[in-house]
N, C-alpha and C positions, 0 to 999 in steps of 0.2 A: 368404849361403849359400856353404859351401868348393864351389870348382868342382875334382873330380877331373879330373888331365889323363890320358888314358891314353896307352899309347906309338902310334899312329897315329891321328890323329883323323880319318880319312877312312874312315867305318864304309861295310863293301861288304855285310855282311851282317846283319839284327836291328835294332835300334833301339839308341840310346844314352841318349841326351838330346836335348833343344832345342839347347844347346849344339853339338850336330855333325848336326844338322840344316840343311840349305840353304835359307833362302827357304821358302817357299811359305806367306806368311804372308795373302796374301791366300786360295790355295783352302782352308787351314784355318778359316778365317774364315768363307768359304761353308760347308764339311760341317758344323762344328758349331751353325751358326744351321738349316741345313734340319733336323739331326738335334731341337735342342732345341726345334724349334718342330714335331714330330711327324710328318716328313719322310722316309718313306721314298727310299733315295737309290740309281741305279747308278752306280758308279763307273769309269768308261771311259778304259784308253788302251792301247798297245803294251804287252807286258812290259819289265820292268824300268825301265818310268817312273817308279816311286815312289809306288805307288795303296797297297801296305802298309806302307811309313813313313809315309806320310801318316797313313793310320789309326790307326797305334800314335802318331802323335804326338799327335793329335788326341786319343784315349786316355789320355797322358799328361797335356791341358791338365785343371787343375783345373776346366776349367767343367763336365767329364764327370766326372772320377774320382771328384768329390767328393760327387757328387748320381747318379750314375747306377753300376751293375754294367755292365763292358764285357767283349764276348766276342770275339775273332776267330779262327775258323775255316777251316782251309785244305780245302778239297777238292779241289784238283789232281789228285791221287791216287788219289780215289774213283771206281769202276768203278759202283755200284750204290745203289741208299737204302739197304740195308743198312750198304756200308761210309761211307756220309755219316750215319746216322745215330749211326755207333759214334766219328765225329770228333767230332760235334756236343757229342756225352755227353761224351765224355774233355775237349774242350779247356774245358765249362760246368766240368766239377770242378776241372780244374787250374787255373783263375781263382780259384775258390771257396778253393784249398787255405789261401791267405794267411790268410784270413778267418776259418780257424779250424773245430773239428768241427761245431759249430751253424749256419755256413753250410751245411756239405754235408748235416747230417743234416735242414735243413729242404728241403733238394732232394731228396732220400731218401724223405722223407716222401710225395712227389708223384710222383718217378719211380720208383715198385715195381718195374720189372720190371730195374732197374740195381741195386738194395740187394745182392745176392748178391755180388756183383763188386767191391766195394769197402770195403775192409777199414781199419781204425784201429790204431797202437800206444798203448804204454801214454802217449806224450804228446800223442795226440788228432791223430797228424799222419796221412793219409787216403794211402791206394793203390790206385791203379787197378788190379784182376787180371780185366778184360775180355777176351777175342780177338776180332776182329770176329765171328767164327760164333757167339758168344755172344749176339749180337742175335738173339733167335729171332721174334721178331715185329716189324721196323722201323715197318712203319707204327702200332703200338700203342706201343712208344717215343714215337715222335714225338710221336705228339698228347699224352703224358707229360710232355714237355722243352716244347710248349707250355702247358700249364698249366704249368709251372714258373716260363717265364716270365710269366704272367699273373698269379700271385700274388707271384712277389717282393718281398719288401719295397721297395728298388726298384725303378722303372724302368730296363730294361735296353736297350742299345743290342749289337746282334749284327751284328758283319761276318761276313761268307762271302766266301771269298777266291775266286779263277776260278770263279765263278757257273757261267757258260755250262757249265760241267763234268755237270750236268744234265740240261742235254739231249741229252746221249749217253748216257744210264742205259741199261741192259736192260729197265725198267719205262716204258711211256710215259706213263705219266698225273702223274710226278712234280712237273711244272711246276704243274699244273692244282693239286694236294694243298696245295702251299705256299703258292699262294695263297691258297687259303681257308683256311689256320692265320694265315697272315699278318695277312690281313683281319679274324683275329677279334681275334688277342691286341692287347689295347687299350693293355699293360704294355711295349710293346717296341717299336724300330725299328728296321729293317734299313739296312745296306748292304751293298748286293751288285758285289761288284768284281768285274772279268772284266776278261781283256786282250784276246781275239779279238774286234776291235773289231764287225767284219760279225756276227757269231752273238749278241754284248751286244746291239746296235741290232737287231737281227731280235727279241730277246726281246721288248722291252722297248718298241717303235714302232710291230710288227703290232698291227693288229687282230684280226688270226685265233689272237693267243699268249694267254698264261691274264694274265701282266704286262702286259700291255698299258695305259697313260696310270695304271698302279697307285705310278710311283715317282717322284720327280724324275731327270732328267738332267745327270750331270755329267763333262766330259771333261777329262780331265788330259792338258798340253798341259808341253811342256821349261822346266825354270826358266829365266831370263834369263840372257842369257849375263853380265851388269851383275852378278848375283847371285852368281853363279858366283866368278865374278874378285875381289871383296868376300871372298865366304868365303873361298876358298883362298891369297889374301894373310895372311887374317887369321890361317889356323892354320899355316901355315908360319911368318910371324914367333913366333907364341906360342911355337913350341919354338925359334927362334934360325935360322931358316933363311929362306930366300926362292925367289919364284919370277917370272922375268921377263917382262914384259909382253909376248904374245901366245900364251905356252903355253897359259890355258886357252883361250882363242879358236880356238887350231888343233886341242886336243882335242876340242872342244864341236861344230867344225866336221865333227871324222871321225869322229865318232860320231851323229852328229844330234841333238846335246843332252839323248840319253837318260842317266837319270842314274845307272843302274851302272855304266856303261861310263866317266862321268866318273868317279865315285867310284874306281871301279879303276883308270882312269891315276893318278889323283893320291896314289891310298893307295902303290903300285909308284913315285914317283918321289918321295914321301917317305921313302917306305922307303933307295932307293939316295943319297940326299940325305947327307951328314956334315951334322953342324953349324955354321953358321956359311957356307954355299955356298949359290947361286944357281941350281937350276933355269933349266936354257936349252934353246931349240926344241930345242937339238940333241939334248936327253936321253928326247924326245918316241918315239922309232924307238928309242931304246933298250928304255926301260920295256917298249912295244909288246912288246916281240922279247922278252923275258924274260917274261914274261905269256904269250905264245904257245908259247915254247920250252915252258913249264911242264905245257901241255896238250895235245902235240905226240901224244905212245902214245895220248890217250883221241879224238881226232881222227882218227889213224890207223884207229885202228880201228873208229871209226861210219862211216868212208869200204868197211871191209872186209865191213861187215854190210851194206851197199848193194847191190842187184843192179847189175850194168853199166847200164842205162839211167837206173837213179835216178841211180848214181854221176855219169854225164855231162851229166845234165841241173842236177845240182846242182853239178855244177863250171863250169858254164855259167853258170847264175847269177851264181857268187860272180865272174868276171870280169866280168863288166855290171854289177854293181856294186848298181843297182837295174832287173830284169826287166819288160818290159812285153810283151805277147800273144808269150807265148813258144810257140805253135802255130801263128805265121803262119810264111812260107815264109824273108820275111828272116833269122828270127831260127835257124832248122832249118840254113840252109846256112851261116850265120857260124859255125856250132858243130858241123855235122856231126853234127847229130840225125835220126834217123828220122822214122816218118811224125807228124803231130799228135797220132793219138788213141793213140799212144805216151807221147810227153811230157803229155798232156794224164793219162794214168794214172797216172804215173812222178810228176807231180806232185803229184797226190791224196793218195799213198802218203808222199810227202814230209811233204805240207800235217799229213798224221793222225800221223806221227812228229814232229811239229814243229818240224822241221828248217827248212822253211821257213816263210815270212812271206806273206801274200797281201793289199792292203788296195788299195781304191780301184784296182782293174790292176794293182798294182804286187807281183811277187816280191823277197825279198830273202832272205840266209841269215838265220836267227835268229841264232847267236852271230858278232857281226860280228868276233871274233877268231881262228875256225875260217875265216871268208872272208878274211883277211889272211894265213891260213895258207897255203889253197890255192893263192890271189894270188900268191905269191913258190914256192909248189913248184915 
Protein backbone atom coordinates (compact mmCIF):
# COMPACT_ATOMS: atom_id res chain seq x y z
CA UNK A 1 0.00 0.00 0.00
CA UNK A 2 1.49 3.81 -1.12
CA UNK A 3 1.68 5.48 2.34
CA UNK A 4 0.93 9.47 1.56
CA UNK A 5 3.34 11.59 3.64
CA UNK A 6 1.69 14.79 4.38
CA UNK A 7 3.53 17.99 5.24
CA UNK A 8 3.20 17.71 9.37
CA UNK A 9 2.62 14.42 10.60
CA UNK A 10 1.66 15.37 13.99
CA UNK A 11 -2.27 15.64 13.16
CA UNK A 12 -3.80 18.19 16.25
CA UNK A 13 -7.11 18.02 14.72
CA UNK A 14 -9.52 15.05 12.74
CA UNK A 15 -8.05 11.75 12.10
CA UNK A 16 -5.50 10.81 9.48
CA UNK A 17 -4.59 7.40 9.35
CA UNK A 18 -3.14 4.59 11.64
CA UNK A 19 -0.03 5.82 10.32
CA UNK A 20 -0.13 9.08 12.50
CA UNK A 21 -1.95 7.60 15.11
CA UNK A 22 0.17 6.97 18.50
CA UNK A 23 -0.05 3.72 20.44
CA UNK A 24 -3.09 2.99 21.69
CA UNK A 25 -3.03 -0.38 20.27
CA UNK A 26 -3.91 -2.09 23.20
CA UNK A 27 -7.48 0.15 24.25
CA UNK A 28 -8.35 -0.23 20.43
CA UNK A 29 -8.30 -3.73 21.08
CA UNK A 30 -10.49 -3.49 24.17
CA UNK A 31 -13.39 -0.92 22.26
CA UNK A 32 -13.56 -3.04 19.33
CA UNK A 33 -13.80 -6.62 21.09
CA UNK A 34 -16.61 -5.01 23.71
CA UNK A 35 -18.29 -3.21 20.56
CA UNK A 36 -18.12 -6.64 18.41
CA UNK A 37 -19.17 -8.69 21.00
CA UNK A 38 -22.49 -6.47 21.65
CA UNK A 39 -21.04 -4.15 24.16
CA UNK A 40 -22.53 -1.14 24.86
CA UNK A 41 -19.52 1.04 26.11
CA UNK A 42 -18.76 4.78 28.11
CA UNK A 43 -15.92 6.01 27.15
CA UNK A 44 -14.24 8.18 30.05
CA UNK A 45 -11.34 10.62 30.40
CA UNK A 46 -10.19 14.43 30.60
CA UNK A 47 -10.79 16.34 27.23
CA UNK A 48 -8.51 16.11 24.85
CA UNK A 49 -7.26 12.74 25.81
CA UNK A 50 -7.93 11.06 22.66
CA UNK A 51 -11.50 9.27 23.43
CA UNK A 52 -12.40 10.71 19.49
CA UNK A 53 -9.33 9.37 17.58
CA UNK A 54 -9.60 6.59 19.35
CA UNK A 55 -13.06 6.04 17.95
CA UNK A 56 -12.34 7.25 14.45
CA UNK A 57 -9.62 5.00 14.45
CA UNK A 58 -11.28 2.08 15.69
CA UNK A 59 -13.84 3.14 12.76
CA UNK A 60 -11.12 3.03 10.40
CA UNK A 61 -10.10 -0.75 11.51
CA UNK A 62 -11.53 -3.13 8.95
CA UNK A 63 -12.85 -5.35 11.70
CA UNK A 64 -15.80 -2.52 11.86
CA UNK A 65 -15.80 -0.73 8.49
CA UNK A 66 -16.10 -3.82 6.81
CA UNK A 67 -19.02 -5.54 8.39
CA UNK A 68 -20.61 -2.75 10.43
CA UNK A 69 -22.18 1.16 9.37
CA UNK A 70 -20.30 3.52 11.85
CA UNK A 71 -21.77 6.92 13.02
CA UNK A 72 -20.14 9.51 15.34
CA UNK A 73 -22.00 12.12 16.56
CA UNK A 74 -20.82 15.32 18.45
CA UNK A 75 -23.11 16.93 20.78
CA UNK A 76 -21.04 19.29 22.59
CA UNK A 77 -23.10 21.89 21.19
CA UNK A 78 -26.37 20.75 21.80
CA UNK A 79 -28.63 22.71 24.11
CA UNK A 80 -31.85 20.61 23.73
CA UNK A 81 -33.20 16.91 21.95
CA UNK A 82 -34.29 18.94 19.54
CA UNK A 83 -30.92 20.18 18.58
CA UNK A 84 -29.37 16.58 19.40
CA UNK A 85 -31.80 15.15 17.37
CA UNK A 86 -30.99 17.41 14.28
CA UNK A 87 -27.11 16.23 14.86
CA UNK A 88 -27.94 12.80 15.12
CA UNK A 89 -29.92 13.05 11.49
CA UNK A 90 -27.41 15.11 9.72
CA UNK A 91 -24.22 13.30 10.92
CA UNK A 92 -26.57 9.36 9.97
CA UNK A 93 -26.76 11.08 6.20
CA UNK A 94 -23.39 12.45 5.93
CA UNK A 95 -21.98 8.93 6.72
CA UNK A 96 -24.59 7.43 4.46
CA UNK A 97 -23.51 10.10 1.55
CA UNK A 98 -20.56 7.77 0.31
CA UNK A 99 -22.71 4.87 0.07
CA UNK A 100 -24.60 6.40 -2.63
CA UNK A 101 -28.60 7.62 -3.11
CA UNK A 102 -29.95 3.90 -2.16
CA UNK A 103 -28.32 4.24 1.14
CA UNK A 104 -30.00 7.40 1.96
CA UNK A 105 -33.22 6.68 0.24
CA UNK A 106 -33.62 3.39 2.31
CA UNK A 107 -33.03 5.81 5.55
CA UNK A 108 -35.87 8.02 3.93
CA UNK A 109 -37.88 5.45 3.60
CA UNK A 110 -37.96 4.96 7.62
CA UNK A 111 -37.25 8.44 8.66
CA UNK A 112 -40.47 10.32 6.99
CA UNK A 113 -40.43 13.21 8.89
CA UNK A 114 -36.63 14.12 7.45
CA UNK A 115 -37.63 13.28 3.48
CA UNK A 116 -38.61 17.03 2.89
CA UNK A 117 -35.25 18.36 4.00
CA UNK A 118 -33.08 16.40 1.82
CA UNK A 119 -32.68 16.78 -1.61
CA UNK A 120 -30.56 14.78 -4.74
CA UNK A 121 -28.83 16.18 -7.95
CA UNK A 122 -28.97 14.87 -11.19
CA UNK A 123 -25.88 12.53 -10.06
CA UNK A 124 -27.68 11.13 -7.11
CA UNK A 125 -25.28 13.12 -4.71
CA UNK A 126 -27.77 13.97 -1.45
CA UNK A 127 -28.04 17.55 0.69
CA UNK A 128 -28.93 18.30 3.66
CA UNK A 129 -31.37 21.60 3.65
CA UNK A 130 -32.50 21.04 7.49
CA UNK A 131 -32.33 23.99 10.24
CA UNK A 132 -32.58 22.72 13.48
CA UNK A 133 -36.21 24.46 13.92
CA UNK A 134 -37.09 22.07 11.25
CA UNK A 135 -37.29 19.33 13.66
CA UNK A 136 -40.79 19.94 14.64
CA UNK A 137 -41.36 16.79 16.51
CA UNK A 138 -37.81 15.53 18.04
CA UNK A 139 -38.99 12.89 20.04
CA UNK A 140 -41.07 11.45 16.81
CA UNK A 141 -37.71 11.77 14.85
CA UNK A 142 -36.04 9.84 17.11
CA UNK A 143 -37.93 6.90 17.61
CA UNK A 144 -37.63 7.27 13.49
CA UNK A 145 -33.54 7.25 13.47
CA UNK A 146 -34.22 4.28 15.79
CA UNK A 147 -35.92 2.03 13.55
CA UNK A 148 -33.58 3.09 11.11
CA UNK A 149 -31.18 1.70 13.07
CA UNK A 150 -32.94 -1.55 13.78
CA UNK A 151 -33.44 -2.28 10.23
CA UNK A 152 -30.35 -1.56 8.58
CA UNK A 153 -29.01 -3.68 6.55
CA UNK A 154 -26.08 -3.64 8.75
CA UNK A 155 -25.45 -3.57 12.14
CA UNK A 156 -24.60 -0.33 13.13
CA UNK A 157 -22.15 0.82 15.77
CA UNK A 158 -23.02 4.90 16.90
CA UNK A 159 -20.74 7.06 19.07
CA UNK A 160 -22.12 10.28 20.66
CA UNK A 161 -19.41 12.26 21.55
CA UNK A 162 -19.60 14.53 25.31
CA UNK A 163 -22.61 12.23 26.35
CA UNK A 164 -22.94 13.97 29.63
CA UNK A 165 -24.25 16.95 27.37
CA UNK A 166 -27.67 15.45 28.15
CA UNK A 167 -28.10 15.97 31.22
CA UNK A 168 -28.20 19.45 31.06
CA UNK A 169 -31.05 19.46 28.38
CA UNK A 170 -34.13 21.79 29.07
CA UNK A 171 -36.30 18.42 28.87
CA UNK A 172 -35.63 16.19 31.94
CA UNK A 173 -36.67 12.85 31.00
CA UNK A 174 -34.03 12.75 28.08
CA UNK A 175 -31.79 10.22 29.76
CA UNK A 176 -34.72 7.98 30.79
CA UNK A 177 -36.08 8.00 26.51
CA UNK A 178 -32.69 6.78 25.30
CA UNK A 179 -32.57 4.34 27.20
CA UNK A 180 -35.46 2.55 26.41
CA UNK A 181 -34.49 3.19 22.44
CA UNK A 182 -31.22 1.87 23.38
CA UNK A 183 -32.48 -1.16 25.01
CA UNK A 184 -34.70 -1.89 22.16
CA UNK A 185 -32.74 -1.43 19.09
CA UNK A 186 -31.23 -5.11 18.88
CA UNK A 187 -29.26 -3.63 15.41
CA UNK A 188 -26.94 -1.26 17.15
CA UNK A 189 -24.29 -0.44 19.80
CA UNK A 190 -23.56 2.58 21.41
CA UNK A 191 -20.62 4.42 22.78
CA UNK A 192 -21.08 7.16 24.68
CA UNK A 193 -18.01 9.39 25.35
CA UNK A 194 -18.02 12.12 27.76
CA UNK A 195 -14.96 14.07 29.16
CA UNK A 196 -16.50 15.41 32.53
CA UNK A 197 -15.26 12.49 34.25
CA UNK A 198 -17.50 13.21 37.86
CA UNK A 199 -21.06 13.80 35.57
CA UNK A 200 -19.96 10.28 33.04
CA UNK A 201 -19.36 8.18 36.49
CA UNK A 202 -22.51 9.77 37.98
CA UNK A 203 -24.51 8.64 34.75
CA UNK A 204 -23.50 5.53 34.30
CA UNK A 205 -22.57 4.02 38.25
CA UNK A 206 -25.85 5.53 40.09
CA UNK A 207 -28.39 3.66 40.75
CA UNK A 208 -30.84 6.21 40.90
CA UNK A 209 -29.69 7.19 36.75
CA UNK A 210 -31.77 5.61 33.85
CA UNK A 211 -27.81 3.93 32.51
CA UNK A 212 -27.25 2.61 35.23
CA UNK A 213 -24.85 -1.12 35.06
CA UNK A 214 -26.65 -0.62 31.20
CA UNK A 215 -22.87 -0.19 29.65
CA UNK A 216 -19.41 -1.40 29.95
CA UNK A 217 -16.79 0.95 31.63
CA UNK A 218 -13.98 2.24 29.95
CA UNK A 219 -11.42 4.96 30.94
CA UNK A 220 -8.84 6.23 28.80
CA UNK A 221 -5.73 6.87 30.76
CA UNK A 222 -2.11 9.02 28.74
CA UNK A 223 -0.30 6.93 26.20
CA UNK A 224 3.13 5.75 27.48
CA UNK A 225 5.47 8.09 27.53
CA UNK A 226 7.89 4.74 25.70
CA UNK A 227 5.14 5.39 23.04
CA UNK A 228 5.28 8.62 22.63
CA UNK A 229 9.12 8.85 22.18
CA UNK A 230 9.00 5.73 19.51
CA UNK A 231 6.48 7.74 17.50
CA UNK A 232 7.87 11.09 17.50
CA UNK A 233 11.59 9.69 16.65
CA UNK A 234 9.93 7.85 14.02
CA UNK A 235 8.31 10.69 12.06
CA UNK A 236 10.77 13.24 12.58
CA UNK A 237 13.58 10.99 10.97
CA UNK A 238 10.77 10.05 8.08
CA UNK A 239 10.99 13.73 6.82
CA UNK A 240 14.98 13.96 7.63
CA UNK A 241 14.90 15.68 10.88
CA UNK A 242 15.40 14.60 14.46
CA UNK A 243 14.62 15.10 18.00
CA UNK A 244 16.80 14.73 21.13
CA UNK A 245 16.46 12.59 23.86
CA UNK A 246 14.39 14.08 26.63
CA UNK A 247 12.12 16.56 24.57
CA UNK A 248 9.24 14.32 24.51
CA UNK A 249 9.68 13.44 28.27
CA UNK A 250 9.74 16.96 29.31
CA UNK A 251 6.64 17.86 27.12
CA UNK A 252 4.66 14.66 28.20
CA UNK A 253 5.74 15.83 31.70
CA UNK A 254 4.13 19.70 31.42
CA UNK A 255 1.46 18.73 30.04
CA UNK A 256 0.33 15.53 31.94
CA UNK A 257 0.63 13.33 29.06
CA UNK A 258 -2.53 14.65 27.63
CA UNK A 259 -2.39 14.00 24.03
CA UNK A 260 -3.34 17.36 22.27
CA UNK A 261 -1.24 19.25 24.09
CA UNK A 262 1.56 16.57 22.90
CA UNK A 263 0.51 16.47 19.50
CA UNK A 264 0.65 20.36 19.58
CA UNK A 265 4.14 20.77 20.83
CA UNK A 266 5.46 18.44 18.54
CA UNK A 267 3.34 19.52 15.23
CA UNK A 268 4.78 23.61 16.46
CA UNK A 269 8.51 22.14 16.80
CA UNK A 270 8.21 20.25 13.49
CA UNK A 271 6.99 22.82 12.05
CA UNK A 272 10.03 25.55 13.12
CA UNK A 273 12.50 22.35 12.65
CA UNK A 274 14.51 22.88 8.76
CA UNK A 275 15.58 19.82 7.68
CA UNK A 276 18.25 17.95 8.49
CA UNK A 277 18.34 19.73 12.41
CA UNK A 278 17.89 18.26 15.86
CA UNK A 279 15.23 19.46 18.13
CA UNK A 280 16.60 20.40 21.62
CA UNK A 281 15.13 21.12 25.20
CA UNK A 282 15.95 24.31 24.48
CA UNK A 283 13.38 24.55 21.46
CA UNK A 284 10.75 23.27 24.02
CA UNK A 285 9.92 27.41 25.70
CA UNK A 286 10.17 28.33 22.24
CA UNK A 287 7.47 26.26 20.35
CA UNK A 288 5.51 27.01 23.95
CA UNK A 289 5.83 30.81 23.33
CA UNK A 290 4.81 30.76 19.66
CA UNK A 291 1.76 28.60 20.33
CA UNK A 292 0.73 31.03 23.18
CA UNK A 293 1.81 34.22 21.43
CA UNK A 294 -0.67 33.01 18.68
CA UNK A 295 -3.61 32.91 20.97
CA UNK A 296 -2.65 35.86 23.17
CA UNK A 297 -6.15 38.67 21.73
CA UNK A 298 -8.51 35.48 22.07
CA UNK A 299 -7.24 34.95 25.78
CA UNK A 300 -7.12 38.44 26.48
CA UNK A 301 -10.30 38.62 25.91
CA UNK A 302 -12.14 35.72 27.69
CA UNK A 303 -10.10 37.17 30.64
CA UNK A 304 -12.22 40.75 29.67
CA UNK A 305 -15.63 38.89 29.49
CA UNK A 306 -14.79 37.73 33.35
CA UNK A 307 -16.42 39.53 36.15
CA UNK A 308 -13.46 40.70 38.67
CA UNK A 309 -14.06 37.86 41.10
CA UNK A 310 -14.04 34.98 38.45
CA UNK A 311 -11.17 36.82 36.81
CA UNK A 312 -9.12 36.49 40.14
CA UNK A 313 -10.11 33.43 41.22
CA UNK A 314 -9.15 32.05 37.82
CA UNK A 315 -5.83 33.73 37.84
CA UNK A 316 -5.42 32.17 41.09
CA UNK A 317 -5.75 28.97 39.84
CA UNK A 318 -3.45 29.09 36.96
CA UNK A 319 -0.64 30.02 39.44
CA UNK A 320 -1.10 26.93 41.67
CA UNK A 321 -0.80 25.09 39.03
CA UNK A 322 -3.16 22.41 40.13
CA UNK A 323 -6.06 23.90 42.99
CA UNK A 324 -7.24 22.01 45.84
CA UNK A 325 -10.14 23.34 48.50
CA UNK A 326 -9.95 26.61 47.04
CA UNK A 327 -12.61 28.03 49.93
CA UNK A 328 -10.48 27.09 52.77
CA UNK A 329 -8.87 30.14 54.45
CA UNK A 330 -5.09 29.13 53.35
CA UNK A 331 -5.78 29.35 50.00
CA UNK A 332 -8.25 33.02 50.33
CA UNK A 333 -5.39 34.87 51.82
CA UNK A 334 -2.28 33.53 49.45
CA UNK A 335 -4.45 35.11 46.83
CA UNK A 336 -6.27 37.73 48.27
CA UNK A 337 -9.82 36.35 47.63
CA UNK A 338 -12.91 37.22 49.38
CA UNK A 339 -15.20 35.41 51.47
CA UNK A 340 -15.67 31.34 50.24
CA UNK A 341 -19.10 31.39 49.26
CA UNK A 342 -17.71 34.04 46.78
CA UNK A 343 -15.08 31.79 45.21
CA UNK A 344 -17.20 28.92 45.76
CA UNK A 345 -19.81 30.94 43.05
CA UNK A 346 -17.15 32.34 40.94
CA UNK A 347 -16.12 28.89 40.58
CA UNK A 348 -19.46 27.36 39.43
CA UNK A 349 -19.72 29.93 36.84
CA UNK A 350 -16.17 29.07 35.83
CA UNK A 351 -16.88 25.20 36.16
CA UNK A 352 -20.29 25.94 33.47
CA UNK A 353 -18.03 28.03 31.10
CA UNK A 354 -15.43 25.52 31.12
CA UNK A 355 -12.99 27.31 31.82
CA UNK A 356 -12.08 25.32 34.45
CA UNK A 357 -11.39 21.71 35.33
CA UNK A 358 -12.74 20.10 38.78
CA UNK A 359 -11.82 16.11 39.20
CA UNK A 360 -11.13 14.32 42.42
CA UNK A 361 -10.59 18.17 44.67
CA UNK A 362 -8.43 19.03 42.18
CA UNK A 363 -9.03 22.62 40.10
CA UNK A 364 -7.05 23.37 37.05
CA UNK A 365 -7.31 25.79 33.92
CA UNK A 366 -8.66 23.73 30.99
CA UNK A 367 -6.46 25.28 28.20
CA UNK A 368 -3.08 24.67 30.02
CA UNK A 369 -1.72 27.23 27.35
CA UNK A 370 -3.97 30.17 28.50
CA UNK A 371 -2.38 29.16 32.12
CA UNK A 372 1.23 29.50 30.80
CA UNK A 373 -0.12 32.71 29.50
CA UNK A 374 -1.24 34.11 32.60
CA UNK A 375 1.86 32.49 34.43
CA UNK A 376 4.43 34.78 32.82
CA UNK A 377 1.81 38.06 32.51
Amino acid sequence: MLVVMIENPFITYGYESPEYFCDREAEAEQLMSLLVNGNHTALISPRRMGKTGLIRHCFANPRLSEHYYTFLIDIYATKTLQDMVYQLGHGIVRRLKPRGQAAIDKFLQVVTSLRTGISFDGQGNASWNLGIGDIKSPVFTLEEIFSYLQSAERPCVVAIDEFQTISQYQESNVEAMLRTYVQQCRNAVFVFSGSQQSMMSEMFSSPARPFYQSVSLMFLKPVPLEAYEDFAKKHFLDYGKEIADGVVGTIYERFDGITWYIQKMLNQLFAITPKGYTVSLADIDKAESQIVHQNEEAYKDMLFQLTTKQRDLFIAISKEGKASQITGSSFLKRHHLPSASSVQKAASILLAKQLLTHYQGVYELYDKFMATWLRRS
